[in-house]
N, C-alpha and C positions, 0 to 999 in steps of 0.2 A: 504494500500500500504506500503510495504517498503520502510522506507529511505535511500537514498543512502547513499552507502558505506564513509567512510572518507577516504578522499583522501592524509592522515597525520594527523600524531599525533599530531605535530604542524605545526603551518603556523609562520616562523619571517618577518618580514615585515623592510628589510634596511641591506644592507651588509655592517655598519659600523664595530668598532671591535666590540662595545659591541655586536650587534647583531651575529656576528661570532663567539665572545664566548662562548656566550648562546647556540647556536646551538652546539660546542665543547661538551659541558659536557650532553645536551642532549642527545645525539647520541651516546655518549659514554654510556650513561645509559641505551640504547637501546628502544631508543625512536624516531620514524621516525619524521624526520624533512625540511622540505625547506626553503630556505632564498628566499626572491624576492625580487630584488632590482632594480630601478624603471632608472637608469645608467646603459652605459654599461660596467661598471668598477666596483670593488669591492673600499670599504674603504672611501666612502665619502671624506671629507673634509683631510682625509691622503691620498690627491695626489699629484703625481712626474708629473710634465711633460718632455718634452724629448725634446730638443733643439738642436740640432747641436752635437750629442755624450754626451751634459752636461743634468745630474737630478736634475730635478729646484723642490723643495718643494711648493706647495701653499699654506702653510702655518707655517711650518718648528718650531713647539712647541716644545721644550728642552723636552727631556727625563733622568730620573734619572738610572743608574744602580741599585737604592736603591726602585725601584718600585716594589713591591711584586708579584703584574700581570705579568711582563714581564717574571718572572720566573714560574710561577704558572699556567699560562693558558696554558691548553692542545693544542697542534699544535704550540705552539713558540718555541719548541726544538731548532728549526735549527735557531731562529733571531742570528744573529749577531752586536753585539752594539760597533759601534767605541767612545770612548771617546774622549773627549775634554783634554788639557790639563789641568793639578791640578786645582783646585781654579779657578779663574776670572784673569783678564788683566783688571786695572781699569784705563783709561784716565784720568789725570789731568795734564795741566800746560804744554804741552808738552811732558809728560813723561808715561811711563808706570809702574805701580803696580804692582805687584803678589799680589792677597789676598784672601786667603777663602781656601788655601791650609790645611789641616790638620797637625799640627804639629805633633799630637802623644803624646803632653804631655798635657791627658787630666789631672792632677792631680796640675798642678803651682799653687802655694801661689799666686805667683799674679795674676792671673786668676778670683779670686774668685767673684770679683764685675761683670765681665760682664757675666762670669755662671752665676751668680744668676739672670741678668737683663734679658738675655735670656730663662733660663730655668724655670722662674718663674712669676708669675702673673705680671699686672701693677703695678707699685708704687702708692702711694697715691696722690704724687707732681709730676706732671709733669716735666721734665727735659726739660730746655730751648732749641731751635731750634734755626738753623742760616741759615739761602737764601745762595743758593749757590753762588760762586763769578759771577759776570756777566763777558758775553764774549765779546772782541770789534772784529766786523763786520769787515770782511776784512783783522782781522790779521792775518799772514804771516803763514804757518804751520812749525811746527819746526820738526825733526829729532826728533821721541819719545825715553826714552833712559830707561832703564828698571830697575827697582829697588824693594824694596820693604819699605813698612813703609805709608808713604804718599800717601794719603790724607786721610789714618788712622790712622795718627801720627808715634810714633817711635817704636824702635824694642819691643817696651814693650808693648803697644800699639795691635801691630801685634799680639804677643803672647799671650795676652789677648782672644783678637778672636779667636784664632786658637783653644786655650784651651777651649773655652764657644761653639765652634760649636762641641768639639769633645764631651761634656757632653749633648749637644742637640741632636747629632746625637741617646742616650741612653737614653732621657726622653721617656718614655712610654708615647703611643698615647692617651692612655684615662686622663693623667693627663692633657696634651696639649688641650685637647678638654674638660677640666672642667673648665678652665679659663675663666673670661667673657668676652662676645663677645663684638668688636666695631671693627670698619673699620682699616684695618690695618694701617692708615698713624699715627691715633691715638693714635693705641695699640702702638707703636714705640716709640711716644714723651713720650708715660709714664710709658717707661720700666726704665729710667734713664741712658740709655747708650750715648756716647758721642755722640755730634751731630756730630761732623767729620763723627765716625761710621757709624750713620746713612743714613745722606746726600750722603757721599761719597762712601757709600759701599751696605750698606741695600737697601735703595730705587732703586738705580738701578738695584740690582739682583732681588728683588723681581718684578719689575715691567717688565725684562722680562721671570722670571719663571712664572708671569699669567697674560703675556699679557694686564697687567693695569698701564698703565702712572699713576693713581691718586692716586692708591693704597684704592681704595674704596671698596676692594677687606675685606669679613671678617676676623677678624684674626686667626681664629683659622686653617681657609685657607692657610693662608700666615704661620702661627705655621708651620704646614704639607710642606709647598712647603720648609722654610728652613731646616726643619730636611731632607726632602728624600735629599737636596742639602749637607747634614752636612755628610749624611750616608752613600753618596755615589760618583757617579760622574757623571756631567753631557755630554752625549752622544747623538750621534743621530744612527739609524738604517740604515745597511749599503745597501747602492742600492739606497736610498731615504726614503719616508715617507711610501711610497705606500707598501714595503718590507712587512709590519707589516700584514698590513688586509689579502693579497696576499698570504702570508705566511700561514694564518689561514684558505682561500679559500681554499688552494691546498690538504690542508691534512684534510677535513672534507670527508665522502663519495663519492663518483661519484655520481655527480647527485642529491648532496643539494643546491648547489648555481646556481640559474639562474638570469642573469641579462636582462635588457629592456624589467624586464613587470610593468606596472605602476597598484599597488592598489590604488584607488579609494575610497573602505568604507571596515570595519572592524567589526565584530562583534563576539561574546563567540566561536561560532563556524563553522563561513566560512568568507574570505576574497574574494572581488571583483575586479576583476582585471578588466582593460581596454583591453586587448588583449585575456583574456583567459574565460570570464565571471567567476562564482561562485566556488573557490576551498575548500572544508569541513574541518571539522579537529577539535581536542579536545579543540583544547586552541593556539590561538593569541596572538604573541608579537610584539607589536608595537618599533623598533628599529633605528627608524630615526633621524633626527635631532629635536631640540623641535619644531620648529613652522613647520615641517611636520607633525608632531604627532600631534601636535594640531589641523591640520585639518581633519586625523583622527577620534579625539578624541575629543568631543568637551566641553569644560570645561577645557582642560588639560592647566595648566600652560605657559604663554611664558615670559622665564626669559629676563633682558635687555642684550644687546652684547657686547663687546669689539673689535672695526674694530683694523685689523690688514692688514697693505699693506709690502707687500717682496717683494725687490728687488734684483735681481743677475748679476752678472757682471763679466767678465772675464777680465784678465791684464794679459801680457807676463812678468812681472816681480811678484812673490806675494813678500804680504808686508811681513815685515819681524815679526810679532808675532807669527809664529808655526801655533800650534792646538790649541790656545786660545782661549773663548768667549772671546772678548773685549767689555767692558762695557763705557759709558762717565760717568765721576764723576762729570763734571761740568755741565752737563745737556747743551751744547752749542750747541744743533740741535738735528733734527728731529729724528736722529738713537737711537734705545733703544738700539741694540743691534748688532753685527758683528760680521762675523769671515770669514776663509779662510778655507771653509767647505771641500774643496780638499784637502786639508794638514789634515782636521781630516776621512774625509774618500774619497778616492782617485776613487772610483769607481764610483765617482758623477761628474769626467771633465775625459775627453779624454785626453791619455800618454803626458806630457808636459804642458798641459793647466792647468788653474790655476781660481775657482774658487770661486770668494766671494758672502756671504747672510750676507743680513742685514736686518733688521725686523723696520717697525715703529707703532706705536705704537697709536690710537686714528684717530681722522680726518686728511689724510695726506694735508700736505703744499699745495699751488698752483703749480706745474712744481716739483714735488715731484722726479725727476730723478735728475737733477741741485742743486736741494736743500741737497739730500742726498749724491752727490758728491763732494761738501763742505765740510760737514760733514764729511766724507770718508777720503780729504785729511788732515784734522786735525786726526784725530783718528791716523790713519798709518801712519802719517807723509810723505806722498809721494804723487806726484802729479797724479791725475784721469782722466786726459784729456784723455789721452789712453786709459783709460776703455773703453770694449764695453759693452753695456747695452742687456742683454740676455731677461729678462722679468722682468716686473713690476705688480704687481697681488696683487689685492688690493679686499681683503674679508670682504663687512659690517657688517657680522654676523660668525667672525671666531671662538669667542669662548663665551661663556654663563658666564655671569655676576655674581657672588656671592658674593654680596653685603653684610652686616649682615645689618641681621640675616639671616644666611642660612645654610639649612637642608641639615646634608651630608649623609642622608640616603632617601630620598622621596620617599614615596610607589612605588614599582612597579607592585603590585598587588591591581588591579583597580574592578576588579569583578573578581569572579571563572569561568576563561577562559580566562580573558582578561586582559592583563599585558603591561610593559610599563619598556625601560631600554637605558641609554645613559647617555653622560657626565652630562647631564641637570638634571639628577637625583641625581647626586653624587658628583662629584669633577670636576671642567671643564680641566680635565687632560687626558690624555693616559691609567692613571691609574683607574682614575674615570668610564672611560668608562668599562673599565675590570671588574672592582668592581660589576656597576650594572648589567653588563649582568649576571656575576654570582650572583647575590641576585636573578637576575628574573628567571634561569633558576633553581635555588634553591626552589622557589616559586610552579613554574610549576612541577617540581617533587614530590612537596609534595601534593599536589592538584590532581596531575594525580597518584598518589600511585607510591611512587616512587619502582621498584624492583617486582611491579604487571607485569600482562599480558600486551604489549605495541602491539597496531596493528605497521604492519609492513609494509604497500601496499608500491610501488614502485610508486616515483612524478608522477604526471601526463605525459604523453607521447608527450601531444601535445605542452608542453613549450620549447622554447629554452636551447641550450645546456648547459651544467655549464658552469661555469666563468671559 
């Protein structure tokens, strides 16, 4: 008997980006491809919801302009990346910071000691630490007033930084990833840079460019999050989070993305679906989140998580920071992170409305709405009572742990036919996810001969319509 025909060249299994990506450069190679995604949405955990006119993120991870995927992956043409204002808005003492802005003078004499602490390995003596000041409960919130210097000392201070992030931004990536590895809160105490610095500045960016209060995060991770932070600026995608995958959806063929059919089992060369039984095909990419994969897959790695809960809130009056991330220096509550994400892209609140995200970070507080409206009103200095609370959306598995030691290349090619691509393989970023898909769909091309004869059949007929 003859076997039947395949019914694709490949099968991706998860319309995250990675898996949208991967599908991009396939398809481009002329290679038939279907994504099934087991949702009836595209973009997994990059979703907007829709509120009353406002686009709520559920889970709202900072984007770099300095990401080389954003640019690079075929069908992002048309993203749109509204930035943040320069640098950080750091809280401390009632007041606001500018810090992390680029001066431009990467070359200053006095520069040179925290270039070097930055751009170059740990010291051999650790450089002493100091606890941030405590905050007393109940103090009064004061009128934040805007400055720069403090609570990373003085103008010289500043300029130190500004100078050491503009030489970071041009350390080449294989030097940064030849350092040796230890948990980033580590790598920091034994770079020799001020504690101010660090306390005041470092820990809190780092801990919301990956999502890690503790900073247990490896450092060669944390290397990588402050360069692409050095090199460029941080943004988010305009419309919401959802823009991105949605984006990648619309411009692959007619009729490679179907969504709400649920796989089941996986194997070199046919995927079982629940709604459609057994669809054939050359080669399997497993593209979902890890511990879907792993049920999949079984053996496959499931890394630990980092819960992240967001909150959004709308006020008739916005606070007065701009398009800032505002960060707290003193660590006096629950919020990693804030801003007034209408002021950095306007097409997330209805004409007039005014809408803020704030992100926490780890297992949230008891009454975690009360408790970050505290918080809220020390940060912006203005009172929250008026706030109305839009949604609180609290994800125990928002992003994938990379602890060190951790591999920022993980096989994706599992057997000849059967492969495997997501944050969880790479970087637990936006960009990581880019990255694997394109290793895996690099893989598959070379396995399936890349620029041979590629069957061409048209998806099955009896799956629901694309995304």
């Amino acid at each position: 008997m003859l076997e039947p025909v395949n019914q694709a060249d490949v099968v991706v299994v998860g319309a995250g980006v990675a898996g949208l990506a991967a599908a991009h450069r396939l398809t481009g190679a002329g290679v038939s491809t279907v994504v099934l995604e087991a949702a009836h949405g595209v973009g997994g955990r990059m979703a907007t919801e829709k509120v009353d006119g406002f686009r709520l993120d559920r889970i709202g991870q900072l984007l770099s302009t300095a990401y080389p995927g954003l640019r690079l992956t075929p069908g992002l043409d048309g993203l749109v990346l509204r930035p943040f204002a320069p640098g950080v808005l750091l809280h401390s003492d009632g007041r606001h910071h500018r810090a992390g802005a680029q001066t431009g003078a990467g070359g200053a004499r006095g520069a040179l000691h925290a270039v070097r602490a930055l751009a170059s390995g740990p010291r051999s003596v650790p450089a002493p630490r100091r606890s941030p000041p405590a905050r007393t409960p109940g103090r009064p919130a004061a009128v934040p007033r805007s400055r720069a210097g403090a609570p990373l000392g003085g103008a010289v201070d500043q300029a130190r930084l500004g100078a050491a992030l503009t030489r970071l931004a041009g350390t080449p990536v294989e030097r940064m990833l030849a350092r040796p590895e230890l948990p980033a809160a580590e790598a920091l105490a034994a770079r020799g840079l001020p504690a101010r610095t660090i306390d005041g500045f470092l820990r809190p960016l780092l801990a919301a460019l990956l999502c890690d209060a503790e900073l247990t995060t490896s450092s060669r991770c944390a290397d990588l999050a402050l360069r692409a932070f050095a090199a460029g600026r941080l943004c988010l995608p305009e419309g919401g989070a959802e823009a991105l995958p949605e984006l990648l959806a619309r411009s692959l063929p007619a009729g490679t993305v179907h969504t709400g059919v649920r796989v089941t089992a996986v194997s070199t060369t046919s995927v079982t679906t629940a709604e459609h039984g057994e669809i054939r095909c050359r080669a399997v990419l497993v593209a979902t989140d890890a511990r879907a994969a792993a049920e999949l897959l079984p053996g496959l790695r499931v890394p630990d998580f980092h819960p992240v809960t967001v909150l959004h809130h709308t006020t008739p009056e916005p606070p007065p920071t701009g398009a800032s991330l505002v960060l707290d220096a003193d660590r006096g509550g629950p919020v990693a992170h804030t801003a007034v994400v209408s002021r950095v892209d306007p097409s997330r609140a209805p004409a007039g409305r005014t809408l803020v995200t704030s992100a926490v970070l780890g297992a949230p507080p008891p009454d975690v709405d009360t408790a970050v409206r505290m918080h809220l009103a020390r940060l912006y200095g203005t009172s929250t009572t008026g706030w109305e609370t839009l949604a609180v959306r609290h994800t125990p598995e928002a992003v994938p742990a990379m602890g060190a030691p951790h591999d920022l290349c993980r096989p994706v090619r599992l057997l000849a036919g059967l492969y495997v691509c997501g944050d969880h393989r790479d970087t637990s970023t936006v960009q990581g996810a880019l990255h694997s898909g394109h290793r895996a769909s690099a893989a598959i091309l070379t396995d399936l001969g890349a620029g041979g004869s590629m069957h061409t059949a048209e998806p099955p007929r009896s799956m629901p319509s694309a995304a």
